[in-house]
C-alpha positions as CSV (number, residue, x, y, z in Angstrom):
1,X,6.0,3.9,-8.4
2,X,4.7,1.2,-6.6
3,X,8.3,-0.2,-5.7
4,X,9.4,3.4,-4.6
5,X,5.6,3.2,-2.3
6,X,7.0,-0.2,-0.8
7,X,10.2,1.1,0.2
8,X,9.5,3.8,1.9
9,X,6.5,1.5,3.5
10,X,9.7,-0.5,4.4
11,X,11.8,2.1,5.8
12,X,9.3,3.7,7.4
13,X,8.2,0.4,9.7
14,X,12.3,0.2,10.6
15,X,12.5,3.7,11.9
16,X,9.4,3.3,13.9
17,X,10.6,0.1,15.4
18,X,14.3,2.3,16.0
19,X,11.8,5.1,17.6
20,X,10.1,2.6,19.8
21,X,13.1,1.3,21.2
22,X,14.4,4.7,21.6
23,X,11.4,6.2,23.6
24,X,10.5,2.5,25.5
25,X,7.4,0.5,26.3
26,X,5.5,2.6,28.4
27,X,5.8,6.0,26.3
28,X,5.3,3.8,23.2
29,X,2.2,1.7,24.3
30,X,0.6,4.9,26.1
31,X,0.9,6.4,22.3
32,X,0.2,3.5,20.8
33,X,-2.9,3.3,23.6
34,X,-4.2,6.6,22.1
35,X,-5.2,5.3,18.8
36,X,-7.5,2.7,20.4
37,X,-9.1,5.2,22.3
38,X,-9.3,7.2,19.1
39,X,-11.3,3.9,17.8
40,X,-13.7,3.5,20.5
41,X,-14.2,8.0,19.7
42,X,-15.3,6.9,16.7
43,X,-17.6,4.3,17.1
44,X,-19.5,6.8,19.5
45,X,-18.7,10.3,17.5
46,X,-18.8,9.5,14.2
47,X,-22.9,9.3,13.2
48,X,-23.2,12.5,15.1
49,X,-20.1,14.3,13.5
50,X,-21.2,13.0,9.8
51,X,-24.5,14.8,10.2
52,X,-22.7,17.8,11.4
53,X,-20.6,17.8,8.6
54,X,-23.1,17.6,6.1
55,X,-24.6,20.3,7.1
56,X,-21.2,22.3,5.8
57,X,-19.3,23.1,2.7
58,X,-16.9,20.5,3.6
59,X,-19.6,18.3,2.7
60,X,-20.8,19.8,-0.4
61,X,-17.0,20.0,-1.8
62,X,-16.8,16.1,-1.3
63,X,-19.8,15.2,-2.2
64,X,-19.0,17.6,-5.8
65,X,-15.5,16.2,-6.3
66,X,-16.8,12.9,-6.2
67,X,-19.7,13.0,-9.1
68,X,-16.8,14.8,-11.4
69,X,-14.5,12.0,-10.9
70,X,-17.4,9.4,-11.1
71,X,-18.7,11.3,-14.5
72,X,-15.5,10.8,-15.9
73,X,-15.1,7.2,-15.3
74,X,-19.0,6.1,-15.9
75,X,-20.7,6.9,-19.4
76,X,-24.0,8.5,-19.6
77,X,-25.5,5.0,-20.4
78,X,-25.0,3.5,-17.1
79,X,-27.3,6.2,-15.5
80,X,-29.8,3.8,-14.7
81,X,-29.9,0.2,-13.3
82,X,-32.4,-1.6,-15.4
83,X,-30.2,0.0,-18.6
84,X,-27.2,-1.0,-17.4
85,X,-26.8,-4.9,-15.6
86,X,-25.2,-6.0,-13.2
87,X,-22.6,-7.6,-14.9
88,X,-21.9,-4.8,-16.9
89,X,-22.2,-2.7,-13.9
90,X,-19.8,-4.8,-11.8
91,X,-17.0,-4.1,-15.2
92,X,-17.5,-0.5,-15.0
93,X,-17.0,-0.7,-11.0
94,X,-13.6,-2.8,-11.7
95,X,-12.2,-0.5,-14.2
96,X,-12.4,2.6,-12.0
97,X,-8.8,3.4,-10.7
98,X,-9.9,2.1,-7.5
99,X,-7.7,-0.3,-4.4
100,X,-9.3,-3.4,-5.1
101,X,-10.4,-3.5,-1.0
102,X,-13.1,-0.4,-2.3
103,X,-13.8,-2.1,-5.7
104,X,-15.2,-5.4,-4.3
105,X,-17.3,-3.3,-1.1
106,X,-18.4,-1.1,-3.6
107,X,-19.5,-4.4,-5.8
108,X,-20.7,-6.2,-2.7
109,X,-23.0,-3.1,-1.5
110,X,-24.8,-2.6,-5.2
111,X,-27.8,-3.8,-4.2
112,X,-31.8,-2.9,-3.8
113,X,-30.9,-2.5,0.3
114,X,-27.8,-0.2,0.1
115,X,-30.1,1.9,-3.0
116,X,-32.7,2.7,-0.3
117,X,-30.6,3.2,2.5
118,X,-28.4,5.8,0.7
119,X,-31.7,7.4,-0.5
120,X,-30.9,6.9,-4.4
121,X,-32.4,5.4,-7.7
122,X,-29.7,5.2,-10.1
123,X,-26.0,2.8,-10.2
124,X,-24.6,6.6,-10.8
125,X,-25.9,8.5,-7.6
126,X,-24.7,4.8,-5.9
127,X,-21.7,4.8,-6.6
128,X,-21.7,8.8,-5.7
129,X,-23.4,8.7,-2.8
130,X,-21.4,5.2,-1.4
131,X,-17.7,6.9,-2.0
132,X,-18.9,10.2,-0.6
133,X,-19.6,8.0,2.5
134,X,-16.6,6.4,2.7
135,X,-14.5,9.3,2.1
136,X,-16.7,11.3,4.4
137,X,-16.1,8.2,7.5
138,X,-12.5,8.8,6.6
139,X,-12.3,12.7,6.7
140,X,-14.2,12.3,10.3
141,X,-12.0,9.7,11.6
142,X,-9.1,11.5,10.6
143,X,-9.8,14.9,12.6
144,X,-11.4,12.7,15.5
145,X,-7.4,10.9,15.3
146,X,-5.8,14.3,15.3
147,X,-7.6,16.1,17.9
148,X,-7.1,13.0,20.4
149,X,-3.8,12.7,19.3
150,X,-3.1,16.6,20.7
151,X,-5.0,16.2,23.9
152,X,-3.3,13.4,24.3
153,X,0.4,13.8,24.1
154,X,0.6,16.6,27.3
155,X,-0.2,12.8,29.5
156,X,2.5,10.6,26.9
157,X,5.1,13.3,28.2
158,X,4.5,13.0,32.0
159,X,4.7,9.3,31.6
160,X,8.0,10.0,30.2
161,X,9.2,10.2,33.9
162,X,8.4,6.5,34.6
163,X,10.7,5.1,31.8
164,X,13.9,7.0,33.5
165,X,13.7,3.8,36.1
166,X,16.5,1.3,35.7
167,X,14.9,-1.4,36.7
168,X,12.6,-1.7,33.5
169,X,14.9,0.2,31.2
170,X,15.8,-3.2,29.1
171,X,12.2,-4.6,29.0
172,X,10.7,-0.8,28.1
173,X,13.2,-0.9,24.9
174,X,12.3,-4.4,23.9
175,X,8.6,-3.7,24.1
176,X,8.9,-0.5,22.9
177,X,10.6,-2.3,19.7
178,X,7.4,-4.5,19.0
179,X,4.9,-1.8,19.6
180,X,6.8,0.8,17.4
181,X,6.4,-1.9,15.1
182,X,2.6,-1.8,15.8
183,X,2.2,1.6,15.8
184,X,3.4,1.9,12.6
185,X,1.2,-0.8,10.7
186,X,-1.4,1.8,12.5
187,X,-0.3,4.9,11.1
188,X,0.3,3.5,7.2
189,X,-3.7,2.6,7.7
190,X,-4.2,5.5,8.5
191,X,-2.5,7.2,5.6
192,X,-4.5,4.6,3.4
193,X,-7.6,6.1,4.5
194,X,-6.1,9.8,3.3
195,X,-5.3,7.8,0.2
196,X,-9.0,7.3,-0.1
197,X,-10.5,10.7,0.7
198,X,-8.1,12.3,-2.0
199,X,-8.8,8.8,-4.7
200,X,-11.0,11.4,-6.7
201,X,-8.0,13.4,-7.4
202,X,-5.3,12.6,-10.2
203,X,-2.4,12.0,-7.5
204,X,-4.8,9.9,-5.8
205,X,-5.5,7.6,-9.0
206,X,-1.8,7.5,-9.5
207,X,-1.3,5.9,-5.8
208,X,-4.5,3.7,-6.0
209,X,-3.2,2.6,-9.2
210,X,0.4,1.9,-7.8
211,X,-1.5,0.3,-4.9
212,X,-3.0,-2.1,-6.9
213,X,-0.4,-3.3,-9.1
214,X,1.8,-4.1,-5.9
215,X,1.2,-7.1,-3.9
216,X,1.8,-6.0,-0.6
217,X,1.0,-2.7,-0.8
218,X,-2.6,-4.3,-2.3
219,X,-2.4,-6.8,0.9
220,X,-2.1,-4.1,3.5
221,X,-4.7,-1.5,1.4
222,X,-6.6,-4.3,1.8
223,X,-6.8,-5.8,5.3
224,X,-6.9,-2.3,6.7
225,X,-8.8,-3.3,10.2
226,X,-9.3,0.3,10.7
227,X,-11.3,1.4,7.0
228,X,-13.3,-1.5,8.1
229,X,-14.1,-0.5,11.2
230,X,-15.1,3.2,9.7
231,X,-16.8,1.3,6.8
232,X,-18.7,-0.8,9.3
233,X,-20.1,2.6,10.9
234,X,-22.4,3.0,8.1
């Protein structure tokens, strides 16, 4: 599977570079602009839209899909931290079907200071309560993107006027090339994150899984500059 993943990674980069040239620099980069200002969106909406959030059944449903998958990956006798070790806890963390990007924050963060920030006593509610935050960044970010992305495409279309000029039509297809090439890397981060919010489900395993077993796939899982900037939010 992960083969099939990287090809259609593969394909999908070449059309977007094809679609770039196609619709020129100054469409392209006004789109491509979008998603940065989708970033900044974040940074400012995101604490305020979390608590909003939990306050719904969205929430809840998350926060319920992710103890069933962490009770059927962690036995009953890793409840608690003194019972359980850090080594041993750090084992349990690598054998959940996991991108490896999430397996070493979630190792990294299992500590005293992360416990008392996310309010909980046990490595069970940590592990609970630190993927119900990461899934939850990633469900916000995603409807911040998609709202933006809607307001933002009536402006993309008038700008469509300026790249009928024939003075930059050869330098708005060349740039257009590179940032459809941009724009893309982008938007398969972006669908890494949906990978995450759904890694509680059994399709979700099955892509983590084929994430992890392929190199680059792994290698662009994990240097996803936007999950980190989401992570970094919390």
């Amino acid at each position: 599977m992960g083969n099939i993943m990287l090809t259609g990674v593969t394909v999908f980069v070449v059309v977007m570079i094809a679609i770039g040239m196609k619709r020129g620099l100054v469409k392209t980069a006004f789109s491509f602009g979008s998603i940065f200002i989708a970033l900044i969106l974040v940074n400012i909406l995101t604490p305020v839209a979390k608590e909003v959030i939990k306050n719904t059944p969205v929430y809840d449903s998350i926060n319920q899909n992710i103890q069933s998958y962490v009770s059927e990956h962690i036995a009953t006798s890793t409840e608690n931290m003194t019972e359980t070790g850090i080594n041993n806890q750090e084992k349990i963390i690598n054998e959940l079907p996991l991108p490896n990007g999430l397996k070493e924050s979630l190792t990294k963060n299992n500590n005293q200071s992360s416990y008392d920030s996310l309010a909980v006593n046990t490595f069970k509610e940590y592990v609970v309560a630190y993927l119900t935050d990461v899934v939850l960044n990633a469900v916000v970010y995603i409807l911040l993107f998609m709202v933006i992305s809607i307001l933002m495409k009536t402006l993309v279309e008038v700008l469509n006027i300026v790249t009928k000029l024939p003075v930059i039509h050869t330098f708005n297809m060349a740039g257009g090339a590179l940032i459809g090439f941009a724009q893309a890397i982008l938007i398969i981060w972006l669908l890494c994150m949906v990978v995450t919010i759904f890694s509680s489900t059994s399709w979700g395993q099955t892509v983590c899984k084929a994430i992890a077993d392929n190199g680059v796939l792994s290698m662009i899982y994990d240097n996803n500059l936007i999950q980190n900037i989401v992570n970094s939010l919390f």
